[in-house]
C-alpha positions as a printed NumPy array, in Angstrom:
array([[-56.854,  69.721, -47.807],
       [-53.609,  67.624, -47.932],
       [-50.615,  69.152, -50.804],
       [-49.681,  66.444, -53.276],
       [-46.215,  66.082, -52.86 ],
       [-44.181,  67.101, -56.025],
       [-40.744,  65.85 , -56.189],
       [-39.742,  68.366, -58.175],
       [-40.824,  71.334, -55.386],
       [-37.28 ,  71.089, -53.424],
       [-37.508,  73.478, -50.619],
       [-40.499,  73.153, -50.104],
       [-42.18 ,  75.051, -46.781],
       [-42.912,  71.18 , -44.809],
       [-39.068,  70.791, -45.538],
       [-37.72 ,  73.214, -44.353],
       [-40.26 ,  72.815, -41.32 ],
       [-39.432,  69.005, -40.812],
       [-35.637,  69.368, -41.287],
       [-35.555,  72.017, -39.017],
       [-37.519,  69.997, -36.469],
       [-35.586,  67.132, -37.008],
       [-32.202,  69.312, -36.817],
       [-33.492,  70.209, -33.169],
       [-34.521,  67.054, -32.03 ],
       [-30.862,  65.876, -32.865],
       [-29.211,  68.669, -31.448],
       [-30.998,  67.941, -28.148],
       [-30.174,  64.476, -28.621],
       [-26.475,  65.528, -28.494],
       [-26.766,  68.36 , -25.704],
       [-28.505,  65.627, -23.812],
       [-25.865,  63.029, -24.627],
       [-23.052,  65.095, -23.395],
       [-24.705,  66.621, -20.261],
       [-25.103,  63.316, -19.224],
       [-21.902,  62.692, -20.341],
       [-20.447,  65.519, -18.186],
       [-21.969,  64.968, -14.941],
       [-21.287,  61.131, -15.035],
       [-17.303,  60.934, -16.53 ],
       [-16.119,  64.608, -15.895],
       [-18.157,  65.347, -12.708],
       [-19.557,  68.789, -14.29 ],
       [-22.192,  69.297, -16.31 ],
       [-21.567,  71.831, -19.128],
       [-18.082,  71.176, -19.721],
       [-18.751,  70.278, -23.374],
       [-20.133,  72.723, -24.44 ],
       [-17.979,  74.894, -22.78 ],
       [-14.795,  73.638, -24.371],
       [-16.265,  73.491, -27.389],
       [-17.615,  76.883, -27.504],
       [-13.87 ,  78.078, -26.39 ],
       [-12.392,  76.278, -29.182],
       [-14.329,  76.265, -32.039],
       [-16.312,  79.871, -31.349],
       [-14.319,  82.22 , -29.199],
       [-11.388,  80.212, -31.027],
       [ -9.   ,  79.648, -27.731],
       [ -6.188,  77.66 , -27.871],
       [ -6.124,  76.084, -24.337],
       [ -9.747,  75.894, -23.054],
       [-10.872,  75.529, -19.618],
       [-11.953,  71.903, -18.781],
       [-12.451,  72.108, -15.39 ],
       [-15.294,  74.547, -14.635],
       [-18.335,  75.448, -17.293],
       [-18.494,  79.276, -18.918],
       [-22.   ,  80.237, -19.696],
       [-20.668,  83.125, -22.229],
       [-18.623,  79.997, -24.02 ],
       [-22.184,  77.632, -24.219],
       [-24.32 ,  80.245, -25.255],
       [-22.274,  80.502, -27.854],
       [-21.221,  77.181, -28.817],
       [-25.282,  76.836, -28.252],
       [-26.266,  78.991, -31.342],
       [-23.72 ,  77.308, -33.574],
       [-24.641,  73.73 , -32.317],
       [-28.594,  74.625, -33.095],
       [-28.012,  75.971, -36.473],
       [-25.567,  73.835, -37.657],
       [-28.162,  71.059, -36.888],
       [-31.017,  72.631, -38.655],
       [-28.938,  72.845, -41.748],
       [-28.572,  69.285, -41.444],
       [-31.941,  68.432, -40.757],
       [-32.953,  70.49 , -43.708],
       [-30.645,  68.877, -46.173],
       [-31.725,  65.406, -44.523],
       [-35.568,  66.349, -45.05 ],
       [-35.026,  67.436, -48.382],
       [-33.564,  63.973, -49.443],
       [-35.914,  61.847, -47.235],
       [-38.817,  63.624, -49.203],
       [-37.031,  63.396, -52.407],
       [-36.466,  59.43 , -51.296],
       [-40.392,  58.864, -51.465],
       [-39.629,  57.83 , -55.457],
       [-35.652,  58.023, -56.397],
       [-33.731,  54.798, -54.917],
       [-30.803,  57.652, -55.977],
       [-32.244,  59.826, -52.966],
       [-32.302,  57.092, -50.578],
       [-28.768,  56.058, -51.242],
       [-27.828,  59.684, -50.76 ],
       [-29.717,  59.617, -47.715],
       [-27.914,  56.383, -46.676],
       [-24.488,  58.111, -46.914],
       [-25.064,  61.276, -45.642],
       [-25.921,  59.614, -42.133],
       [-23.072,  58.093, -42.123],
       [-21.044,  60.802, -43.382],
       [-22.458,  62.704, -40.445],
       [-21.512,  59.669, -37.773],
       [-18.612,  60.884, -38.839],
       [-17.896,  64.505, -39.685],
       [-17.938,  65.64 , -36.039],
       [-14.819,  64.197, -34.872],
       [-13.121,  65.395, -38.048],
       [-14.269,  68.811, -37.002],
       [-12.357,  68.198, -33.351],
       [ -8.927,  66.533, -34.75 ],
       [ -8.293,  68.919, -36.958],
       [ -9.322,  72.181, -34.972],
       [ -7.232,  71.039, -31.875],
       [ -5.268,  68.489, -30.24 ],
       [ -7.062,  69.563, -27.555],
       [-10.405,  68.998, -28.443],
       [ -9.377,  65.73 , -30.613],
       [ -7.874,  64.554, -26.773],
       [-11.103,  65.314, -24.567],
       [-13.366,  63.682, -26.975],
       [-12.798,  60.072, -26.988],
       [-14.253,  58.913, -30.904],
       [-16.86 ,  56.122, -29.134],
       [-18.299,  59.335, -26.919],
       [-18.581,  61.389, -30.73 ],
       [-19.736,  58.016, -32.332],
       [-22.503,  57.302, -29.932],
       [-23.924,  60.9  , -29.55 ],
       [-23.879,  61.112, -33.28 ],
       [-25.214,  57.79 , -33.792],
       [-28.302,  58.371, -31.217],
       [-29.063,  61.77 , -32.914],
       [-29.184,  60.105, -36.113],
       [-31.478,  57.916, -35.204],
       [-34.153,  60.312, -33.413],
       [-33.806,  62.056, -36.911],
       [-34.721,  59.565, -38.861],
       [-37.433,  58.038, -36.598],
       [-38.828,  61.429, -36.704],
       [-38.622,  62.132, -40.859],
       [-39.198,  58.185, -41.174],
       [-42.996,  58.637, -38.622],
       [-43.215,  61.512, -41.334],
       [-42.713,  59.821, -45.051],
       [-44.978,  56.598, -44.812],
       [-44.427,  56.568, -48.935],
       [-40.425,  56.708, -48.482],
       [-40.85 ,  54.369, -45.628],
       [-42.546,  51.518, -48.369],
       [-40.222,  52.734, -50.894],
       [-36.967,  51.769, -49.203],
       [-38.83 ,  47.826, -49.457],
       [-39.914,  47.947, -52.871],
       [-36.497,  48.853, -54.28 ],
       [-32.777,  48.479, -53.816],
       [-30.683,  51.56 , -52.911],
       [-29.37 ,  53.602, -56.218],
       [-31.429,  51.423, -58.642],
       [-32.728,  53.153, -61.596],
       [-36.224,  53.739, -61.732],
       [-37.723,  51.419, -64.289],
       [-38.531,  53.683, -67.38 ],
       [-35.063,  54.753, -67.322],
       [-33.595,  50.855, -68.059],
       [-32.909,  50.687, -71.522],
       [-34.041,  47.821, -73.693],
       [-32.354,  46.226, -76.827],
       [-35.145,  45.741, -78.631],
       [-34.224,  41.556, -78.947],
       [-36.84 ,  39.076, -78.326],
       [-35.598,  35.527, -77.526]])
């Protein structure tokens, strides 16, 4: 028998399932992205991940860029994983919660873009190094495909948010909270 979905019931088991789902399908969307990346523009595969588990993990100032370290992507691996099913729980959480607030699916709105974003902040202001072998459309478009496996994955998932985000404009209040005057004209 199917659960009624409560609104109410954040964290919820089938959130923290889908968002952690959804976390890993975007983190292989990226891992994909860049290993493709790699091989085609830097002639290596793994050299993402290997800078970035230099920089941002093992915290080395001048990372190699030439030849992959497994020690550096296993690491940057485990970091890259979980900090993607934190996301996909959060995102889960406020796709479910999106099913009836038009305040939840304008949250949802801005944290995908938010997270378009956030990456590349990470990389300027950890290193110029990092900021310098990341060119922003390379961030933008692994960010931007992993979004939208994400949300074609919690969207496949939430057929009521998916008819909400018609019947409604994004932050509206939900009709018994508009306040009338009273005034017949």
């Amino acid at each position: 028998m199917a659960r009624v979905y409560d609104p109410t019931d954040y964290g919820r088991p089938t959130d923290l399932r889908e968002g952690v789902s959804a976390g890993l399908i975007g983190a292989a969307v990226v891992a994909l992205f860049y290993l493709v990346f790699d091989i085609a523009i830097r002639g290596q595969a793994l050299i993402t991940p290997t800078v970035l588990g230099e920089v941002l993990v093992m915290q080395r100032p001048d990372p190699d860029m030439t030849a992959a370290n497994i020690t550096s992507v296993a690491a940057y691996t485990v970091v890259h994983v979980i900090a993607f099913a934190l996301f996909g729980i959060v995102l889960a959480m406020l796709v479910a919660r999106s099913e009836r607030s038009a305040l939840a699916r304008y949250a949802t709105l801005q944290l995908m873009i938010v997270f378009l974003l956030f990456f590349y902040g990470v990389l300027y202001v950890v290193s110029a190094t990092t900021a310098g072998a990341f060119p922003f459309l390379s961030v933008l478009a692994a960010n931007a495909l992993a979004a939208l496996a994400m949300g074609r994955w919690l969207w496949m998932r939430h057929p009521a948010a998916r008819g909400a985000w018609g019947r409604e404009p994004l932050g509206a209040a939900p009709e018994k909270d508009v306040v009338t005057t009273g005034r017949q004209s």
